[in-house]
MARKOLDREN-272344 format. One line per 4 residues: their letters; for each residue x, y, z of C-alpha. Coordinates in pm, 1 decimal, decimal comma, padded with zeros to 6 digits. Layout:
A	X:Y:Z  ... .
# end
This chain:
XXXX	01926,3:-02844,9:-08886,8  02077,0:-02898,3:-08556,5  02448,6:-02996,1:-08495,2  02542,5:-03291,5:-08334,2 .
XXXX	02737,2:-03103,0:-08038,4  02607,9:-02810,7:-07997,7  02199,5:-02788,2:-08115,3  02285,6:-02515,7:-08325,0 .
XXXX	02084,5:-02400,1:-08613,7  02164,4:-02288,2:-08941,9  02106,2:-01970,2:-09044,1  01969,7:-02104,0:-09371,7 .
XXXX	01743,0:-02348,7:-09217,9  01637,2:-02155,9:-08950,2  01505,7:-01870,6:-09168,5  01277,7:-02117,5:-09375,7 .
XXXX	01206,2:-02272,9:-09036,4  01083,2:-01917,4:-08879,6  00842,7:-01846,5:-09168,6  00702,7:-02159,4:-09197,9 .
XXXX	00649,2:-02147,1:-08860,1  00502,3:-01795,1:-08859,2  00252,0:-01857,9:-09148,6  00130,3:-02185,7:-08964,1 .
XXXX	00148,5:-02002,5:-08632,0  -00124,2:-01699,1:-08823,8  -00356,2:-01941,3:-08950,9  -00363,1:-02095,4:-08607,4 .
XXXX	-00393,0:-01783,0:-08456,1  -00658,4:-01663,2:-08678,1  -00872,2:-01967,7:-08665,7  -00874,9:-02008,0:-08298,0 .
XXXX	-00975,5:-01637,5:-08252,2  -01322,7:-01684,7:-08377,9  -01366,7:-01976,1:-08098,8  -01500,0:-01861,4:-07722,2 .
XXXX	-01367,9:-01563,6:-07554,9  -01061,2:-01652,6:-07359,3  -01082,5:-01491,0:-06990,8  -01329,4:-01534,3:-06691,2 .
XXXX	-01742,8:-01617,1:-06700,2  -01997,4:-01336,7:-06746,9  -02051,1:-01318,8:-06356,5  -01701,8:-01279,2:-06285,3 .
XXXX	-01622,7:-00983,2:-06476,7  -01824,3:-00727,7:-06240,3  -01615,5:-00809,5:-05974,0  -01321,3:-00497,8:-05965,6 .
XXXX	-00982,7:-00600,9:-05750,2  -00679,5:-00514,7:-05658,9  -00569,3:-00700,6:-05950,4  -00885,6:-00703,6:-06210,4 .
XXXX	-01022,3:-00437,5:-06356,3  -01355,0:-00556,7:-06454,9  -01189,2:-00686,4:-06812,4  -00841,7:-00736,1:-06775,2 .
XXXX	-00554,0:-00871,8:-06446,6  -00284,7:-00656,9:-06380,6  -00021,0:-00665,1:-06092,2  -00109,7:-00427,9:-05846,3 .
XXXX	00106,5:-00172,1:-05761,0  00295,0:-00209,4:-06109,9  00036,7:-00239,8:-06323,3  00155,1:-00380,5:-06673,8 .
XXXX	00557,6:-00396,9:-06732,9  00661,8:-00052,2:-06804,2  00836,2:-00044,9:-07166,7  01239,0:-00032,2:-07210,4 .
XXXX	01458,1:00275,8:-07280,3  01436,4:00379,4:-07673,8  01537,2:00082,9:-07884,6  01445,1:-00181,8:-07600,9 .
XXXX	01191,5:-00424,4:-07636,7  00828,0:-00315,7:-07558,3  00680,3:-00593,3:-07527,4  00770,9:-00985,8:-07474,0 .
XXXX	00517,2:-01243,3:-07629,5  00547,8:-01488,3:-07910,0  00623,8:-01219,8:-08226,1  00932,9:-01066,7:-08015,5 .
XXXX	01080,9:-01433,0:-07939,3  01024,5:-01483,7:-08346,4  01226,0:-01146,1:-08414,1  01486,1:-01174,4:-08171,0 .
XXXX	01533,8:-01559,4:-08319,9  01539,9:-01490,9:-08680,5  01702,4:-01190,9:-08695,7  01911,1:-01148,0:-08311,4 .
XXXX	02289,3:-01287,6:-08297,0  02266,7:-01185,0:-07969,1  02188,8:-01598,1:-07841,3  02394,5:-01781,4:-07691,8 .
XXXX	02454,3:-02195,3:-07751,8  02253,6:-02400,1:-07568,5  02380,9:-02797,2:-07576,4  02142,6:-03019,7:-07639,5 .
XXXX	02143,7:-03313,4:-07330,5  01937,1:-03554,1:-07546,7  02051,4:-03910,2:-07392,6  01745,1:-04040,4:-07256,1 .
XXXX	01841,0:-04158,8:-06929,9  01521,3:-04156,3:-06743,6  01522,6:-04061,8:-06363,2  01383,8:-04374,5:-06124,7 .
XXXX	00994,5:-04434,9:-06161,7  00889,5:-04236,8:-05785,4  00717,8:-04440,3:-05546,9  00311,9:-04487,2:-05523,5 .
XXXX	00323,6:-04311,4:-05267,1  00536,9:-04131,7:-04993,5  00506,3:-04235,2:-04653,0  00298,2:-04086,0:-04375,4 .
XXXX	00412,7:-03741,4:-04263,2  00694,6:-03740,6:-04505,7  00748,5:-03528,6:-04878,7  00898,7:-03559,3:-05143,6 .
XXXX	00913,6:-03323,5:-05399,3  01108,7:-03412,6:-05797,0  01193,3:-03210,2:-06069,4  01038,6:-03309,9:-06383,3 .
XXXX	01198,9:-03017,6:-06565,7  01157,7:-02637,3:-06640,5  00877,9:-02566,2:-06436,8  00725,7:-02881,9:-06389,1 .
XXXX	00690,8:-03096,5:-06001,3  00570,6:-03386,2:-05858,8  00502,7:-03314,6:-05531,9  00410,5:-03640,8:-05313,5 .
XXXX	00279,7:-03558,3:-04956,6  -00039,6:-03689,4:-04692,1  -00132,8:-03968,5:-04937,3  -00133,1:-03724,2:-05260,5 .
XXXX	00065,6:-03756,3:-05535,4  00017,2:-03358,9:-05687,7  00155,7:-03292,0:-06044,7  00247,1:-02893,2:-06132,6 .
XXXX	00264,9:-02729,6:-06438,2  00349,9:-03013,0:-06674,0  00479,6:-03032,9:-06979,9  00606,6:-03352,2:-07170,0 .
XXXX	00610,1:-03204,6:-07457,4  00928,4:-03096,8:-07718,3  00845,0:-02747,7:-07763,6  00633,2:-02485,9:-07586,7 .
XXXX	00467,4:-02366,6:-07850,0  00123,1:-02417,8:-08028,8  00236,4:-02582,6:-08320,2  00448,4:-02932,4:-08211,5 .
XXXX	00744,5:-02879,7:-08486,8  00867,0:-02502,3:-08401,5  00889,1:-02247,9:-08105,4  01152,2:-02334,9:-07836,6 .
XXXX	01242,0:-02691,0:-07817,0  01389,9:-02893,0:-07524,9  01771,1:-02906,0:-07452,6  01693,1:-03164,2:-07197,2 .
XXXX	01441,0:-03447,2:-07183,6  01199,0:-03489,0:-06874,6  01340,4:-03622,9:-06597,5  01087,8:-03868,8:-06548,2 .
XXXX	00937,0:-04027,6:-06807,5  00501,0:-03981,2:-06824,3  00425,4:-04367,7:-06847,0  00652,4:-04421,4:-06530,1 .
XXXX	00451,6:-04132,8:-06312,2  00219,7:-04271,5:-06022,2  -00137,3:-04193,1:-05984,6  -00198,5:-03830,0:-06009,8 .
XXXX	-00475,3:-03657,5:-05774,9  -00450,2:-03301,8:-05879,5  -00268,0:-03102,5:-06151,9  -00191,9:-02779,2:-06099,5 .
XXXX	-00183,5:-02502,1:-06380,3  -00024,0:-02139,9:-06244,2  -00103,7:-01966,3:-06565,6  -00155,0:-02002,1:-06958,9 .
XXXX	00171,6:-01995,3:-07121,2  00270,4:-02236,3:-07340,5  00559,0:-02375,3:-07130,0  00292,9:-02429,7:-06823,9 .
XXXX	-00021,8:-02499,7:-06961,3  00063,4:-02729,0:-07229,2  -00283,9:-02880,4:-07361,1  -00073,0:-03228,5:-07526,4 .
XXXX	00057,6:-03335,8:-07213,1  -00250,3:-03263,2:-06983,3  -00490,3:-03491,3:-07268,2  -00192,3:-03751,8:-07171,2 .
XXXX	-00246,3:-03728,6:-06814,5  -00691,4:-03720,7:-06888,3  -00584,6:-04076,7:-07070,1  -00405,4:-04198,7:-06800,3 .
XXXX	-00686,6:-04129,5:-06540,6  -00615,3:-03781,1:-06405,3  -00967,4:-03646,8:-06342,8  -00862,1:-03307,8:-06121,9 .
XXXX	-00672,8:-02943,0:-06199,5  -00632,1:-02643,1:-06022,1  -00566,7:-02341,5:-06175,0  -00607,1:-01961,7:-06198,9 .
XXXX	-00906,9:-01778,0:-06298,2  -00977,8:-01788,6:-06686,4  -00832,8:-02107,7:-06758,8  -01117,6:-02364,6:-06659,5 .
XXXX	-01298,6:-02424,6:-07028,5  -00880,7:-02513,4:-07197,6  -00833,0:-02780,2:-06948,4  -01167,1:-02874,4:-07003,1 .
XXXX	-01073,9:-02912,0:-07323,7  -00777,8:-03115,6:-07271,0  -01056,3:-03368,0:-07128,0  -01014,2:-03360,2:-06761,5 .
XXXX	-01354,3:-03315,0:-06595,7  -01329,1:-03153,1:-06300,3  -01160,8:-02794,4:-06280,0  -01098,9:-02553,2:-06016,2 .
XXXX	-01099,4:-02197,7:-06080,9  -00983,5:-02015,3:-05839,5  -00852,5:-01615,7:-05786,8  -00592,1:-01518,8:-05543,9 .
XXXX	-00625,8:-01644,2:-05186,6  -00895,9:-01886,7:-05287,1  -00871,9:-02245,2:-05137,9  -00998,5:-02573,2:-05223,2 .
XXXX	-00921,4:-02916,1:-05042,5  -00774,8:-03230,7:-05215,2  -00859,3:-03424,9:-04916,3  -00956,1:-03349,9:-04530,6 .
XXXX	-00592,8:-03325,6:-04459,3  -00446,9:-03121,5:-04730,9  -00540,4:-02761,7:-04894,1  -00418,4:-02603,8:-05200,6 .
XXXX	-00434,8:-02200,6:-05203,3  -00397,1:-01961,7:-05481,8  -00177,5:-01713,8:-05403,1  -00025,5:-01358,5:-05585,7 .
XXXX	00268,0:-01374,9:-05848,1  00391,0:-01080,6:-06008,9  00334,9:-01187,0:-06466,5  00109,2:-01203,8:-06719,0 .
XXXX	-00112,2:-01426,7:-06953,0  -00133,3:-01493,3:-07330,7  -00138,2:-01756,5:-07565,1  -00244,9:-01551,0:-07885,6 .
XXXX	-00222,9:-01138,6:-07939,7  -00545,5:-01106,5:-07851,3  -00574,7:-01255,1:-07492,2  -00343,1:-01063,4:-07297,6 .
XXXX	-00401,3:-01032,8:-06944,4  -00745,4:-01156,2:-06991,0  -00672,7:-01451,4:-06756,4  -00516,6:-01459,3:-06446,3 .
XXXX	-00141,8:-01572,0:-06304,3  -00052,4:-01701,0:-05996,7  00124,9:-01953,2:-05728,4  00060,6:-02242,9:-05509,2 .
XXXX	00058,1:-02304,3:-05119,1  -00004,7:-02680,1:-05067,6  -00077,1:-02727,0:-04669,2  -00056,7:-03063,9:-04484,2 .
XXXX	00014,2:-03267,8:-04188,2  00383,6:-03322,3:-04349,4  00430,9:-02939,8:-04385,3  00378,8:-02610,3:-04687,6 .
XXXX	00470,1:-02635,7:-04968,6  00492,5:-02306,0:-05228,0  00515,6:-02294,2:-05536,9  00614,6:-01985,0:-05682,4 .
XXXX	00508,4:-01992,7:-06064,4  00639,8:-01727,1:-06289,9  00674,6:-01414,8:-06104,8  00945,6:-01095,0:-06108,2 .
XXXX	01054,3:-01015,5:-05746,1  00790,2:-00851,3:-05509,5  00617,4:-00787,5:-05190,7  00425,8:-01070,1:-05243,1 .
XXXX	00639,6:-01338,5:-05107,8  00669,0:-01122,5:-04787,3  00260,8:-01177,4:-04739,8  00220,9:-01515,5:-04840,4 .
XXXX	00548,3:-01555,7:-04548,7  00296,4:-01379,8:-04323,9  -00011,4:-01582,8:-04373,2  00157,2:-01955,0:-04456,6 .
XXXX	00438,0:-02035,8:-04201,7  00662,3:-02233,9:-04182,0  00723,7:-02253,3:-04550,3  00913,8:-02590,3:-04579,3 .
XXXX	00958,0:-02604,3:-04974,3  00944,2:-02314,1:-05154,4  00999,5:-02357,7:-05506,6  01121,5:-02056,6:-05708,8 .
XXXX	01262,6:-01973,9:-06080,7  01554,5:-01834,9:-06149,2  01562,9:-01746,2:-06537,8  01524,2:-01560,9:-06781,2 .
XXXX	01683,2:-01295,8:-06665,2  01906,6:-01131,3:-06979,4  01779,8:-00902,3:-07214,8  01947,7:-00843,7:-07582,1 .
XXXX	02252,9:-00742,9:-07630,8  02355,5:-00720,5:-07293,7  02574,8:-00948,1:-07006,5  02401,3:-00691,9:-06695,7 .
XXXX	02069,3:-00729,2:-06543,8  01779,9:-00546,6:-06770,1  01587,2:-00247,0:-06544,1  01286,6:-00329,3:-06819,8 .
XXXX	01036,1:-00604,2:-06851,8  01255,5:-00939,6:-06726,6  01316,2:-00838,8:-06397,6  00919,5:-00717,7:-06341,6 .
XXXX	00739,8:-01078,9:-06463,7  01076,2:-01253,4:-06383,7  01313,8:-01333,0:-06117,3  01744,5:-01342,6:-06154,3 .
XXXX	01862,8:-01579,0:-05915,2  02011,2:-01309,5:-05663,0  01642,1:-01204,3:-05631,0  01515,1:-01544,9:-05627,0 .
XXXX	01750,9:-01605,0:-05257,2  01575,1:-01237,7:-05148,2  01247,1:-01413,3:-05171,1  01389,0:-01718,0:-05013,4 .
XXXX	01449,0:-01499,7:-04734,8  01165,9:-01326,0:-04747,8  00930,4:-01644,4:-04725,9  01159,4:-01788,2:-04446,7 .
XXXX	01138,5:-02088,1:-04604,8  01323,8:-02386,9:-04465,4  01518,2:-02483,6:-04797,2  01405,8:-02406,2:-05167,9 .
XXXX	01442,7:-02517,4:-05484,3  01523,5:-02377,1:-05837,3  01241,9:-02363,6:-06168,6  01268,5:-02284,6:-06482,0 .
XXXX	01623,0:-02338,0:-06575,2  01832,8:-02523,8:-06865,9  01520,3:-02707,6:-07022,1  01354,9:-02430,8:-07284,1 .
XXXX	01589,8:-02090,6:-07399,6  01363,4:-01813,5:-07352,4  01581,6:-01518,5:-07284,3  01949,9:-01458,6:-07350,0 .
XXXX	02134,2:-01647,8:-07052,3  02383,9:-01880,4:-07135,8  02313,6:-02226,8:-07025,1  02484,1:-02217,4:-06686,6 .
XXXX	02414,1:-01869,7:-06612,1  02135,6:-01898,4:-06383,6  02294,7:-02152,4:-06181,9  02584,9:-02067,4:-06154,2 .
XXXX	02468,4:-01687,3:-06024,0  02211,5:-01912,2:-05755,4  02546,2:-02075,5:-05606,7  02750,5:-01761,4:-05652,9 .
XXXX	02488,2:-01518,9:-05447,2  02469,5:-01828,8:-05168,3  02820,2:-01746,9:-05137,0  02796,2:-01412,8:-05132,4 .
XXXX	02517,2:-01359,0:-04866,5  02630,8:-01661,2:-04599,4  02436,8:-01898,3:-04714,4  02469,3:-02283,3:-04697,8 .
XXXX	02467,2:-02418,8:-05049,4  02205,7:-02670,2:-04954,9  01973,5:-02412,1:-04838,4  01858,9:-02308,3:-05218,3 .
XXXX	01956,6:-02605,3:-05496,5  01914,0:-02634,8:-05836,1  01859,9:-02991,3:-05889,5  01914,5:-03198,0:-06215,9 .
XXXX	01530,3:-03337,7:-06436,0  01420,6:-03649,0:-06224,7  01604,2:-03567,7:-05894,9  01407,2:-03644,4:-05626,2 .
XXXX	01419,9:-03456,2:-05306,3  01266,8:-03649,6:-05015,6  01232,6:-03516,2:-04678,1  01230,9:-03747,2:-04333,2 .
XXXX	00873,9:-03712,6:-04161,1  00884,6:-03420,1:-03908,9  01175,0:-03257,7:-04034,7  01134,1:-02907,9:-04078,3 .
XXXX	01500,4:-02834,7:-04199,4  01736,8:-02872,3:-04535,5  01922,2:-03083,6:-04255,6  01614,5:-03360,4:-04297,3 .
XXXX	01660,1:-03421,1:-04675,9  01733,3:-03772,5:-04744,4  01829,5:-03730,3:-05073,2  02023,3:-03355,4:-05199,6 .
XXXX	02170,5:-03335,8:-05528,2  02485,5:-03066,4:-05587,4  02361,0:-02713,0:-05717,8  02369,2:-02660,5:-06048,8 .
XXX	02422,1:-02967,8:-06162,1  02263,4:-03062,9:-06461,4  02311,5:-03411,1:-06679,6 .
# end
């Protein structure tokens, strides 16, 4: 189905392939809509915000992503990404960087006072500071998707491989999409002794499921401690939640701020562009990690920047510098890039836009990297600066 060079698929194969995939992706559907109400408990749902309702999130200010001009895309969930790849010509080639050369096994753990912080893949971290060794939004998984043989498959394996990970104290889950809360690889981690998540409100009873024990719930500037020394806060991101067409918005999104001795780390999760990162600069500082994504950011049929739905629950890597700026964070580091095709970028676009606006606005190109699956970024103890990294790989580089 694929070709040897390029991954591509064809047209033949991939028609059977999309309604096989929709008819097993229905019954699923169907079957898992008479199970419990997705969203948060009873007691919760009384409790109006800024960004609740009483039934359903929403980003304040915005509300729900306004719809495209006539003939646009209204809506972005898992029947549009079926359309657009049955029926669109509109996607570019992706290569397929299948060789399975696994990044080095990280250490136990980091030293005192130092981080270290290593890109799994997509959107997925292992962030090793003050004796913790704290896993985010994992997936190990081919596809993000909730069948395991369609949906949008990997064009590049993890960067480290699960069995080589050290002890994990704490997952992290920003929000339910398939490509960050992937239920597979967190009932891997439960069988290799991970006992702990963190996530946003709605989401407690599916990683429950998954078999780890002890879950965190938490709403927007909540905080809970993974040990006397280090805090992890749920803060605002500007996106949405589903996993079937009848949970939308129904649980919440959000980000990270891990705070310790060795310094903040934030971790953005999916989120458009927005006065949050401004707020989050004023109550965490010094950010010394910031973590941000930097695609999709293309709609159909199109090489500009959509004014629709990508840019409000997504960032383009121009916008993803702003927020760099914004959060006045020491050095960041680039998500959600060359692993899954979700949008209409080509496979270097992000990238190679990151490095371009660097040039653009000043910037050193070590302030803001995009580093390759399994790179590991480690930063000397009571450094505060990109100028402390021991270890920097070249932006945009991918294997």
């Amino acid at each position: 189905m694929f070709s040897h060079d390029r991954g591509e698929i064809d047209p033949s194969h991939k028609k059977i392939a999309v309604l096989l995939f929709c008819l097993a992706l229905i019954s699923f559907l169907v079957f898992h809509a008479h199970g419990a109400d997705p969203g948060i408990c009873a007691e919760d749902k009384g409790r109006i915000s800024d960004h609740f309702d009483g039934n359903l999130f929403f980003n304040p200010g915005i509300g729900m992503p306004p719809p495209l001009p006539a003939g646009g895309e209204t809506k972005r969930g898992i029947s549009g990404w079926i359309w657009r790849w049955m029926f669109g010509n509109d996607w570019p080639a992706w290569p397929q960087i299948r060789n399975g050369k696994w990044g080095e096994p990280p250490a136990a753990r980091v030293p005192k006072d130092s981080l270290s912080v290593t890109s799994i893949g997509h959107a997925t971290f292992l962030i090793q500071m003050d004796g913790l060794n704290i896993l985010i939004d994992p997936i190990w998984s081919d596809r993000c998707s909730p069948v395991s043989w369609a949906g949008p498959k990997r064009h590049q394996d993890p960067g480290i491989r699960i069995e080589d990970l050290p002890p994990i104290d704490a997952v992290l889950v920003s929000h339910n999409h398939y490509d960050h809360l992937d239920l597979p690889t967190l009932k891997r981690l439960e069988r290799k002794g991970v006992q702990r998540s963190i996530t946003t409100l709605g989401n407690r009873d599916l990683i429950r499921g998954a078999g780890i024990s002890t879950v965190d719930e938490l709403d927007w500037w909540q905080s809970v401690r993974l040990s006397e020394e280090v805090t992890v806060t749920v803060v605002p991101a500007q996106h949405f939640s589903a996993r079937t067409p009848w949970d939308r918005n129904k649980t919440l999104w959000g980000g990270f701020v891990i705070a310790g001795p060795s310094g903040i780390v934030f971790y953005s999760g999916d989120t458009g562009y927005g006065p949050h990162f401004r707020e989050i600069s004023q109550r965490f500082s010094p950010i010394r990690v910031a973590i941000l994504p930097i695609s999709p950011f293309r709609p159909r049929k199109s090489n500009e920047p959509s004014h629709g739905h990508y840019p409000v629950v997504h960032m383009r890597p121009s916008e993803a510098v702003q927020a760099h700026l914004d959060l006045r964070a020491s050095f960041s580091v680039a998500a959600h890039f060359q692993v899954f095709q979700l949008g209409s970028d080509g496979f270097d676009d992000a990238p190679n836009e990151l490095r371009s606006t660097l040039l653009e606005r000043d910037l050193k190109p070590d302030v803001f990297i995009a580093p390759p699956p399994g790179h590991s970024i480690r930063l000397a103890a009571h450094s505060d600066n990109a100028h402390g990294l021991v270890s920097l790989p070249r932006a945009g580089m991918h294997r």
